[in-house]
C-alpha positions as CSV (number, residue, x, y, z in Angstrom):
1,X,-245.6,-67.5,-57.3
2,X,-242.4,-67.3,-55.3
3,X,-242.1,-69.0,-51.9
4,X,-240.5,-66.0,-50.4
5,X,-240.4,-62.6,-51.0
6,X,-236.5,-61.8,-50.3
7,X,-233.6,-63.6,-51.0
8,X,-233.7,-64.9,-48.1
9,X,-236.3,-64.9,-45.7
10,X,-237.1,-65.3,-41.7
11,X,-237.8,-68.7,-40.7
12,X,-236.1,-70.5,-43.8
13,X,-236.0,-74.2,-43.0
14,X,-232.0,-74.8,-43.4
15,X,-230.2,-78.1,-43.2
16,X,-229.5,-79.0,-39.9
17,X,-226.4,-77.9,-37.4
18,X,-224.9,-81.1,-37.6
19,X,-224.4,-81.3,-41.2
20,X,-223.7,-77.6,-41.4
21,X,-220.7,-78.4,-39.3
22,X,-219.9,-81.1,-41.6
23,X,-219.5,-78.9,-44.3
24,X,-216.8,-77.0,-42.8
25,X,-215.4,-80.2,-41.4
26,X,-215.1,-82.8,-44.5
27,X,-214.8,-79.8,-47.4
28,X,-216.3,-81.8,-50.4
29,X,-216.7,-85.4,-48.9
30,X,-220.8,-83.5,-48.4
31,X,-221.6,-82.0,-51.7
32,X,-224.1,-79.3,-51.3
33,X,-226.2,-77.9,-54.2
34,X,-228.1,-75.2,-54.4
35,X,-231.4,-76.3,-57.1
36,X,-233.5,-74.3,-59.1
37,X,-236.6,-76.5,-60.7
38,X,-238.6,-75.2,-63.8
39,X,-241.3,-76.6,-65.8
40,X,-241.6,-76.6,-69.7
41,X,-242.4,-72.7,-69.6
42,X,-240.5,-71.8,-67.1
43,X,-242.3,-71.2,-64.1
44,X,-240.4,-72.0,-60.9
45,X,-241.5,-75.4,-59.4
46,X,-242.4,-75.1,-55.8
47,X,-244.0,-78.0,-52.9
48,X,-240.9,-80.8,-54.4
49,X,-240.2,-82.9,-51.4
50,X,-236.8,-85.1,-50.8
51,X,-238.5,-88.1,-52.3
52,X,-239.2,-86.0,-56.0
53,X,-235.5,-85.3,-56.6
54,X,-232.6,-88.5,-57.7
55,X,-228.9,-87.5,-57.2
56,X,-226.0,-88.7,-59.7
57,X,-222.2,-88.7,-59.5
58,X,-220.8,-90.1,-62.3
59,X,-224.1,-91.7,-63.4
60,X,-224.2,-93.3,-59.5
61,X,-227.2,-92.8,-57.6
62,X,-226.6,-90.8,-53.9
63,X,-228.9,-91.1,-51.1
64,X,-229.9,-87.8,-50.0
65,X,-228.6,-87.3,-47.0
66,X,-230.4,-83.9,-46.1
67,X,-232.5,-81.7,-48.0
68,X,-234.8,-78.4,-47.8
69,X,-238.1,-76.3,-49.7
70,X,-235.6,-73.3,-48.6
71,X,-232.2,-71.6,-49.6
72,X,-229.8,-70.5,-47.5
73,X,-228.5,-67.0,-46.9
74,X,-226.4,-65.9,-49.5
75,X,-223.5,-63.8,-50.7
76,X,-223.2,-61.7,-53.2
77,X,-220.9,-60.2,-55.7
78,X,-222.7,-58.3,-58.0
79,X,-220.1,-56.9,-61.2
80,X,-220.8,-53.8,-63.3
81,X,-219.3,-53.2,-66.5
82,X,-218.1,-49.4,-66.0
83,X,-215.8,-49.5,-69.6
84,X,-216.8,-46.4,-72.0
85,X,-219.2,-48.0,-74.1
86,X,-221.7,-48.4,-71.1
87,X,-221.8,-44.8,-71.1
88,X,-224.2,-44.9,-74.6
89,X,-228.1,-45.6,-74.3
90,X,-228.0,-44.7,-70.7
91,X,-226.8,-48.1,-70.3
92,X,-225.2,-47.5,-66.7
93,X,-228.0,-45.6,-65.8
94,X,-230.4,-48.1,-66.5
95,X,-228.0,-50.8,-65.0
96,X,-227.2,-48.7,-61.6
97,X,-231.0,-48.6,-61.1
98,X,-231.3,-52.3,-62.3
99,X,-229.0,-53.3,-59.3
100,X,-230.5,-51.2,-56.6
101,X,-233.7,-52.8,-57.7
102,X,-231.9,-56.5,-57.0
103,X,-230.1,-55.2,-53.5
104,X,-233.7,-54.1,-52.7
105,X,-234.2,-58.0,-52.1
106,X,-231.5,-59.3,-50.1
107,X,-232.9,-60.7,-46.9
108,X,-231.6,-60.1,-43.4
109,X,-229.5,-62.8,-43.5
110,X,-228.0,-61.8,-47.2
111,X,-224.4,-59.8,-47.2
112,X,-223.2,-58.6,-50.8
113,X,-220.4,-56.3,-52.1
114,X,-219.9,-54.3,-54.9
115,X,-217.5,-54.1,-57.8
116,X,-217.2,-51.9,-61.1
117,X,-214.8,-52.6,-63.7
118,X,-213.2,-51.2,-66.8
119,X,-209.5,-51.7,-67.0
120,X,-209.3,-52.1,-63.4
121,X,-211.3,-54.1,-60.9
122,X,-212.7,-52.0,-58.1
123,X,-214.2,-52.8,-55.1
124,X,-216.6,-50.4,-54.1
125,X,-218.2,-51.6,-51.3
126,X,-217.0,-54.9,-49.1
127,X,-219.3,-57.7,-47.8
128,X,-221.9,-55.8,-46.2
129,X,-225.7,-56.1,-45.6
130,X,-226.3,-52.5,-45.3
131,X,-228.0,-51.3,-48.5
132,X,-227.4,-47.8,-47.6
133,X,-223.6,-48.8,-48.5
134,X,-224.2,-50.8,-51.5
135,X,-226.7,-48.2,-52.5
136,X,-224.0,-45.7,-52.4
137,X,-221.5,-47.7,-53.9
138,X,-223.7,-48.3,-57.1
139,X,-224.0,-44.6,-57.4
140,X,-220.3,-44.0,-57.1
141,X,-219.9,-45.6,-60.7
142,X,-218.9,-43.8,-63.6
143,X,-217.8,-45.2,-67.2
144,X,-214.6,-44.8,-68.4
145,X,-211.5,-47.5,-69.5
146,X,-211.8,-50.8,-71.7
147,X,-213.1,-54.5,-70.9
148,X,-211.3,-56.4,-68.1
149,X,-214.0,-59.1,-68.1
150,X,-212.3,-62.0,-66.6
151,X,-209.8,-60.6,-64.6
152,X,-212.9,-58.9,-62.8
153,X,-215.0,-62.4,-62.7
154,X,-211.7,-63.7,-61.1
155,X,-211.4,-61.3,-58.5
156,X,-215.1,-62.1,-58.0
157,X,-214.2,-65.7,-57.2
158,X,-211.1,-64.9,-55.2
159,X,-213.1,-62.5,-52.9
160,X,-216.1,-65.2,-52.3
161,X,-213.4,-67.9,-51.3
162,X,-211.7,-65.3,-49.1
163,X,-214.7,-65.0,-47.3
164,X,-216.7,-68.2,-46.9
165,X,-217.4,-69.2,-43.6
166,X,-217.2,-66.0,-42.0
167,X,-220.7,-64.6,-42.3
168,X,-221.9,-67.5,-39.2
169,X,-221.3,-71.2,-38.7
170,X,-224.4,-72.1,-41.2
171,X,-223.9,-73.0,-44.7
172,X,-224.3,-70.4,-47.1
173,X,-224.9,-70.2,-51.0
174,X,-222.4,-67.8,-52.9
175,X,-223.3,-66.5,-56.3
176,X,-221.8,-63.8,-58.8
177,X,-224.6,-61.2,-60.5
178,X,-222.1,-60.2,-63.5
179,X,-223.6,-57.3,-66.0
180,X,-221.2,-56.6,-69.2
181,X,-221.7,-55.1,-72.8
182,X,-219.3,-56.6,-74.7
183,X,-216.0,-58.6,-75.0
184,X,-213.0,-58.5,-73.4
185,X,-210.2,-56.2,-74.5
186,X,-207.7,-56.2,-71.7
187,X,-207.3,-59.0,-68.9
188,X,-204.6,-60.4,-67.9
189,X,-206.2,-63.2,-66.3
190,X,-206.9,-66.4,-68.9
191,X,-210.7,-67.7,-69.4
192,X,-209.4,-70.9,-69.0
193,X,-208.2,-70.0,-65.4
194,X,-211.6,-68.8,-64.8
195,X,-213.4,-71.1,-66.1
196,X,-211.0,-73.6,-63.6
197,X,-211.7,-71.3,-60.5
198,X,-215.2,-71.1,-60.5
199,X,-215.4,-74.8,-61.5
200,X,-213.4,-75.0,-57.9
201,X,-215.5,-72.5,-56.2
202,X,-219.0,-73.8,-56.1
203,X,-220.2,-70.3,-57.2
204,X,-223.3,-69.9,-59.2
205,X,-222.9,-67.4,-61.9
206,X,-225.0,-65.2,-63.5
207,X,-224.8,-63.1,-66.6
208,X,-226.3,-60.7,-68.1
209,X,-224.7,-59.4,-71.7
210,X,-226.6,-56.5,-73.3
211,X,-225.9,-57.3,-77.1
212,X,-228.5,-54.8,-79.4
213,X,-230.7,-56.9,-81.9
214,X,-228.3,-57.1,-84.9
215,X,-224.7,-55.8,-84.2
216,X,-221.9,-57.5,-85.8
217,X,-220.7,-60.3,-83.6
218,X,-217.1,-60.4,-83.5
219,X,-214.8,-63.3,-82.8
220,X,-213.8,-61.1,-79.3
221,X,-217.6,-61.2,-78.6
222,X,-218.0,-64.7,-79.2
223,X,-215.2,-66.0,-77.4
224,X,-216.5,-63.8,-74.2
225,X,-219.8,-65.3,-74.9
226,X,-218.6,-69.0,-74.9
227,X,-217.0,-68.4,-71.5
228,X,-219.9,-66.7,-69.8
229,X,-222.3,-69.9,-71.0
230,X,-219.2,-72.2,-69.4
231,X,-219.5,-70.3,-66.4
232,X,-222.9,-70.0,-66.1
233,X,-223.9,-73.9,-67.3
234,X,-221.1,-75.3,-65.0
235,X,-221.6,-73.5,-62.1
236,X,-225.6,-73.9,-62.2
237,X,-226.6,-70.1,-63.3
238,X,-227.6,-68.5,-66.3
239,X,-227.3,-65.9,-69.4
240,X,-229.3,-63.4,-69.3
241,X,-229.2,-61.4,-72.9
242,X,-230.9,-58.0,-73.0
243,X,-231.4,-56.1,-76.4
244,X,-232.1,-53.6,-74.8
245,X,-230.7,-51.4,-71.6
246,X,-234.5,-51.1,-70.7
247,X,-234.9,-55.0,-69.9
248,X,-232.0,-54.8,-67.1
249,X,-235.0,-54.1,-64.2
250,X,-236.9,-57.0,-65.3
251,X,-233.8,-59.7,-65.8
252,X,-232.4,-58.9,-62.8
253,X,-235.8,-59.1,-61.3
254,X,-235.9,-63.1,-62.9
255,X,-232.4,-63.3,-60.8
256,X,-233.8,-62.4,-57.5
257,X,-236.5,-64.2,-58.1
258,X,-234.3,-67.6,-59.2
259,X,-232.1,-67.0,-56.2
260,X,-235.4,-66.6,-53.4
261,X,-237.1,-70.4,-55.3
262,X,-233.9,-72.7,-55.1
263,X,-234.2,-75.7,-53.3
264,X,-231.2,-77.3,-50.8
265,X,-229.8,-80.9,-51.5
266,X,-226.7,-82.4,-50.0
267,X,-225.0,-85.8,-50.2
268,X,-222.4,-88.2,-49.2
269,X,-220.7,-89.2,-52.1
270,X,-220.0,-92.9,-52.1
271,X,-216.6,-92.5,-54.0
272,X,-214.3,-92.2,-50.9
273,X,-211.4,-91.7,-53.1
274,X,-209.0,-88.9,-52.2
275,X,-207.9,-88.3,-55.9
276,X,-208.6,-84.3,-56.5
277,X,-210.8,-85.4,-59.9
278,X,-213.8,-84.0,-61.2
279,X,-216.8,-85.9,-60.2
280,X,-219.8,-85.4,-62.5
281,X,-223.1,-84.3,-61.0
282,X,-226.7,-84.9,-62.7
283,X,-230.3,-84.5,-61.3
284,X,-233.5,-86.0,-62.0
285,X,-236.9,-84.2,-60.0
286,X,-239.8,-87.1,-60.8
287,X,-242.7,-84.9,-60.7
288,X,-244.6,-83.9,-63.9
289,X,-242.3,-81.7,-66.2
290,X,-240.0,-80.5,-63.6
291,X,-236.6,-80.1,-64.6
292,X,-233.5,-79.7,-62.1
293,X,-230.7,-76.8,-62.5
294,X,-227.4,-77.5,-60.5
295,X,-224.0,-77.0,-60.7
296,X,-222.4,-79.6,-63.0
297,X,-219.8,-81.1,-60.5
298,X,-217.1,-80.8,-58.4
299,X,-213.7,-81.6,-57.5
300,X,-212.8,-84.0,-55.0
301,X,-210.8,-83.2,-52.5
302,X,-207.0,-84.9,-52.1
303,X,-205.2,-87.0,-49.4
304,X,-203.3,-83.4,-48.9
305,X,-205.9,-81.9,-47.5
């Protein structure tokens, strides 16, 4: 059973001012991480306290400075493939309704925008909380054009940087919601400098590839499918895979669902070193079978900033 119904409900206990502040205020010297606990089949975790969870940086134990049974508000980027393939099987059809299904569930608190792509990126709605607009925008989609995966999971990124901090002086989780049938046939933009932005970004990602039970995989396909489990794994997300165009209500239903259950864990890291390298990050939850999903690390920040 979830712990809330939206994404992000009235009343959420959220960490307190003074650390919010902080956030802004020492950039990664607080690491914040947004948790999602499963046991062995699945099920979300809920009732962990601070006490149940250990926090490692580089195999060093942090003391939990603040912690809470609630996410935060959020923002969203949710990415639709629009290229020509996704008109076969209804597939935009089925994802179009899919995503209204998810923007059904944002909270009051929750903003998200809305961005097709083929061979272009579009943005077809801006940061908003109005589902009337990102309704609208959904239904504005049509499929046409190749694959620009990652120059559209880059823009993604850019857009969420561009706008953190000014939805309200609390912290707030970002996350991408990225839905794609294939490879990539025409970015510009390198994996490798995707993979490096959202590493910088702390974005969680999301995927959701729908690959039909026994087509040919390809060494295009493969590739795309190595950086969305990078993204995904690094960033503290998922893969979603979907046979079928039919499963898209239901795994995007698991998404809201992950996104409304995740806990809230910052700490001071005790490396004080200004040296702009990537700090690991590993959990431990000791309760039962629990186990701990978070972003994989971060970057420090440097004696230029």
């Amino acid at each position: 059973m979830t712990r809330r119904a939206t994404l992000a409900g009235v009343g959420a206990v959220l960490l307190s001012a003074a650390v919010a502040a902080q956030v802004y205020r020492s950039g990664t010297d607080l690491v914040l991480l947004s948790v999602t606990v499963t046991d062995s089949a699945g099920r979300h975790v809920a009732g962990l306290t601070r006490e149940d969870f250990r926090v490692y940086e580089d195999t060093v134990l942090q003391e939990i400075t603040d912690f809470s049974g609630q996410p935060m508000p959020i923002s969203l980027s949710l990415l639709i493939d629009t290229s020509t393939s996704m008109d076969q099987d209804n597939k935009l059809a089925l994802a179009q309704q899919a995503a209204a299904g998810f923007i059904a569930k944002l909270g009051p608190k929750d903003v998200a925008q809305i961005l097709d792509f083929d061979s272009q990126t579009k943005i077809l709605a801006p940061f908003t909380g109005d589902k009337a607009v990102l309704d609208l925008a959904l239904k504005q989609m049509k499929a046409a054009g190749s694959t620009s995966l990652y120059n559209a999971i880059y823009t993604a990124l850019s857009e969420l940087r561009r706008v953190r901090g000014q939805f309200g002086s609390e912290p707030r989780r970002q996350a991408i919601v990225l839905l794609s049938d294939g490879e990539d046939t025409s970015s510009i933009v390198p994996s490798d400098d995707v993979i490096d932005l959202a590493r910088r970004s702390e974005v969680i990602v999301y995927a959701i590839a729908i690959v039909a039970k026994g087509s040919v995989s390809t060494r295009a396909w493969t590739q795309a499918e190595f950086v969305l489990r990078s993204l995904t794994r690094d960033t503290g997300g998922r893969v979603f895979i979907a046979p079928e165009p039919q499963q898209l209500a239901a795994i995007y239903g698991q998404v809201a669902e992950e996104l409304a259950n995740q806990y809230t864990v910052a700490y001071m890291s005790t490396n004080g070193k200004k040296d702009g390298t990537w700090r690991k990050i590993s959990m431990q939850v000791l309760k039962g079978d629990a186990t701990p999903r978070t972003r994989a690390g971060y970057y420090a920040a440097t004696g230029k900033q």
